[in-house]
C-alpha positions in Angstrom: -24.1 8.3 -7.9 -19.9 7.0 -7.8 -19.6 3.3 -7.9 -16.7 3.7 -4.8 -17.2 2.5 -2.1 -16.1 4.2 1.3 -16.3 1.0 3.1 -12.6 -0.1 4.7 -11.7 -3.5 4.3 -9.7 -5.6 6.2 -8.1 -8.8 5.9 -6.6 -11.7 8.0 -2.8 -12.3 6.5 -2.9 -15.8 9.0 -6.5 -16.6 6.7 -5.6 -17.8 3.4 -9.0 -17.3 1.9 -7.8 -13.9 2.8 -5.1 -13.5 -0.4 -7.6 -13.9 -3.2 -10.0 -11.5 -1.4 -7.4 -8.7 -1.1 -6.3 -9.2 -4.8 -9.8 -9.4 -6.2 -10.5 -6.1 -4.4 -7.0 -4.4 -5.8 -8.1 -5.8 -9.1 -11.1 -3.1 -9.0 -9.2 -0.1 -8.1 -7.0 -1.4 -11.0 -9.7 -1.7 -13.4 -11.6 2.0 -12.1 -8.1 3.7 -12.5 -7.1 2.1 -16.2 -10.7 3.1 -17.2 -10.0 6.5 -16.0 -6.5 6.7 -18.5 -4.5 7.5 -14.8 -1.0 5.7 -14.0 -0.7 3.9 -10.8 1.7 4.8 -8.3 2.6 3.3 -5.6 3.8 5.5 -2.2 5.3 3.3 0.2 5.5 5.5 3.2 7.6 4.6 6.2 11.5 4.7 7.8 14.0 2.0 8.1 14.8 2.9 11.5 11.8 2.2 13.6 10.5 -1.8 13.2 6.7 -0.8 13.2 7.5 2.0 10.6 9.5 0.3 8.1 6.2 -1.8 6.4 6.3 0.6 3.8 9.7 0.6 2.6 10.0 -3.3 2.7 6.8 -3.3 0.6 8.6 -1.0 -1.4 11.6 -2.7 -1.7 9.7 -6.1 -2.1 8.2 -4.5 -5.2 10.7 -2.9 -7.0 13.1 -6.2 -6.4 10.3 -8.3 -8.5 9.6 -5.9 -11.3 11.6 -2.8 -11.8 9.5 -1.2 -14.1 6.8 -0.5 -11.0 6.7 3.6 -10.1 7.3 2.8 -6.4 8.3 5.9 -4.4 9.4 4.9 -0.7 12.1 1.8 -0.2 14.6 0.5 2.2 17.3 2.4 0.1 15.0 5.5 -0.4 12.7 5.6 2.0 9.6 8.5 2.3 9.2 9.9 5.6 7.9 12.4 7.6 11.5 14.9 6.1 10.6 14.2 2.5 7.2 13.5 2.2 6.0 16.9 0.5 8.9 17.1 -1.6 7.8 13.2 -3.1 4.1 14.0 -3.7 5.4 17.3 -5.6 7.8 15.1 -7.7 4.9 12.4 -8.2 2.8 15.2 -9.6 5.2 17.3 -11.6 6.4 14.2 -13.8 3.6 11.6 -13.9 0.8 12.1 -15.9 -2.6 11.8 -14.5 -1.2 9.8 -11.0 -3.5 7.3 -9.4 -1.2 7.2 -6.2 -1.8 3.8 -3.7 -0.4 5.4 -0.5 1.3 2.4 1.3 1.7 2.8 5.3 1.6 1.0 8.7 -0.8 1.8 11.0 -1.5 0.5 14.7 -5.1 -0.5 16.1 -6.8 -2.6 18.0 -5.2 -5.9 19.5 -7.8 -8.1 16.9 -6.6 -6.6 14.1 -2.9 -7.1 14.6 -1.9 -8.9 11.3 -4.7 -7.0 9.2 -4.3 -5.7 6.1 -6.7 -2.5 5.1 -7.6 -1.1 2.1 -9.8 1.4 1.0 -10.3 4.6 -1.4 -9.3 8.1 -0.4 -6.4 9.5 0.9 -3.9 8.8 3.9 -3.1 10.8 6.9 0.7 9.3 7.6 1.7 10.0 10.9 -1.6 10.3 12.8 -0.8 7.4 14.9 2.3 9.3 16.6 0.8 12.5 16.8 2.6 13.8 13.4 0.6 16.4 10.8 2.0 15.4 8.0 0.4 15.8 4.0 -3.0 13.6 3.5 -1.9 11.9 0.3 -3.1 9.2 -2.1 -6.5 8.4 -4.5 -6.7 5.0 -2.3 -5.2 3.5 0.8 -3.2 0.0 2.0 -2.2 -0.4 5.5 -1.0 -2.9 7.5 -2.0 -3.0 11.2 1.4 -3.7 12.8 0.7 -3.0 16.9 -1.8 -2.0 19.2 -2.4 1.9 18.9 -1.9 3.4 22.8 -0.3 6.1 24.7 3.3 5.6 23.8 3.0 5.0 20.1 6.8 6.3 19.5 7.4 3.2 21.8 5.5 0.8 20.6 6.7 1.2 16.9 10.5 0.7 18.7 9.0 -2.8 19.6 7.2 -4.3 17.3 7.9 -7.3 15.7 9.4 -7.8 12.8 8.0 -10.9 11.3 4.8 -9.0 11.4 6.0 -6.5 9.5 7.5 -8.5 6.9 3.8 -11.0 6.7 2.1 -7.6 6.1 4.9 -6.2 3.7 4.8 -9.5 1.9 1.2 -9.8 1.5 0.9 -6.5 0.3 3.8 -7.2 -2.3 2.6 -10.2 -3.4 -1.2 -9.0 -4.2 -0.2 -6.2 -5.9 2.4 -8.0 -8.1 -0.5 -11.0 -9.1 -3.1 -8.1 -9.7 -0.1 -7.0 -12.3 0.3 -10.3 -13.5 -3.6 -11.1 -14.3 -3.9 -7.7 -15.6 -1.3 -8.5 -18.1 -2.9 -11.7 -18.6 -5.6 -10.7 -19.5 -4.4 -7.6 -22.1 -2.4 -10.4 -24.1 -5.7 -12.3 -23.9 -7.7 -9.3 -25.5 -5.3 -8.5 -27.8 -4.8 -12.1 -29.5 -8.4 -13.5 -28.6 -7.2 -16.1 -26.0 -10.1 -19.2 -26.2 -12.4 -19.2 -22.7 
């Protein structure tokens, strides 16, 4: 019986009880992928040229600004998109050892979730929300529920907000970079028998 859950999570960026949750539950695909001997990679998918698309490549950027050594695919310099997509998950697999890819995406939904983030394991179908059929990619999931999902998604991405986007992208950024932090905490802990 696997100890993964299928459940999606969400949570409230305007919540703060919110921030611990979402890192405490990154901690644990952390911990399943170390045990595992797989390297983390992070996929932020998205294009600088649409608001509601571009969560991924601020992510991305937000990331790679705050510790270079992160393998981030996807940033405001470099974004992945729907054009390179298949050629990044190739490169991701042809030169990183046992990858543990986090696909990173916006997403659009219901009006309550506006200013959710989601999480969950298995992979991502980019695209889906504009009609695109594009790869399913990633070992585990984060999105960020930028607009309302309706009939004229191209549209809608054109409008959205970008202070959303940026709460979600930093959010995102900033639980991933403290789930690095306590991991690395805690290895310097184990390794010179830090006192409780």
């Amino acid at each position: 019986m696997s100890d993964i859950s299928t459940e999606i999570k969400y949570f409230n960026v305007y919540r703060s009880a919110s921030f611990s949750k979402f890192v405490k539950t990154l901690f644990i695909h952390y911990e399943q992928c170390y045990s595992k001997n797989q390297n983390i990679v992070f996929l932020c998918i998205g294009s600088d040229r649409a608001t509601g698309d571009c969560l991924g490549p601020i992510t991305g950027h937000i990331l790679t600004k705050n510790n270079k050594n992160l393998p981030v695919f996807g940033k405001l310099s470099s974004p992945v998109h729907a054009q390179n997509l298949g050629k990044t998950i190739d490169y991701i697999y042809s030169t990183i050892a046992r990858p543990y890819i986090i696909a990173i995406d916006a997403s659009l939904g219901v009006r309550q979730h506006i200013g959710h983030v989601t999480m969950g394991y298995g992979p991502l179908s980019p695209g889906i929300g504009v009609n695109k059929k594009l790869p399913c990619v990633g070992d585990a999931f984060i999105t960020g529920i930028v607009n309302t999902s309706d009939s004229n998604s191209h549209l809608t991405l054109q409008t959205t907000k970008l202070s959303t986007v940026v709460e979600l992208s930093e959010f995102i950024a900033s639980g991933i970079l403290r789930v690095i932090e306590k991991r690395t905490e805690l290895h310097v802990c184990s390794s010179f028998q830090c006192p409780v």
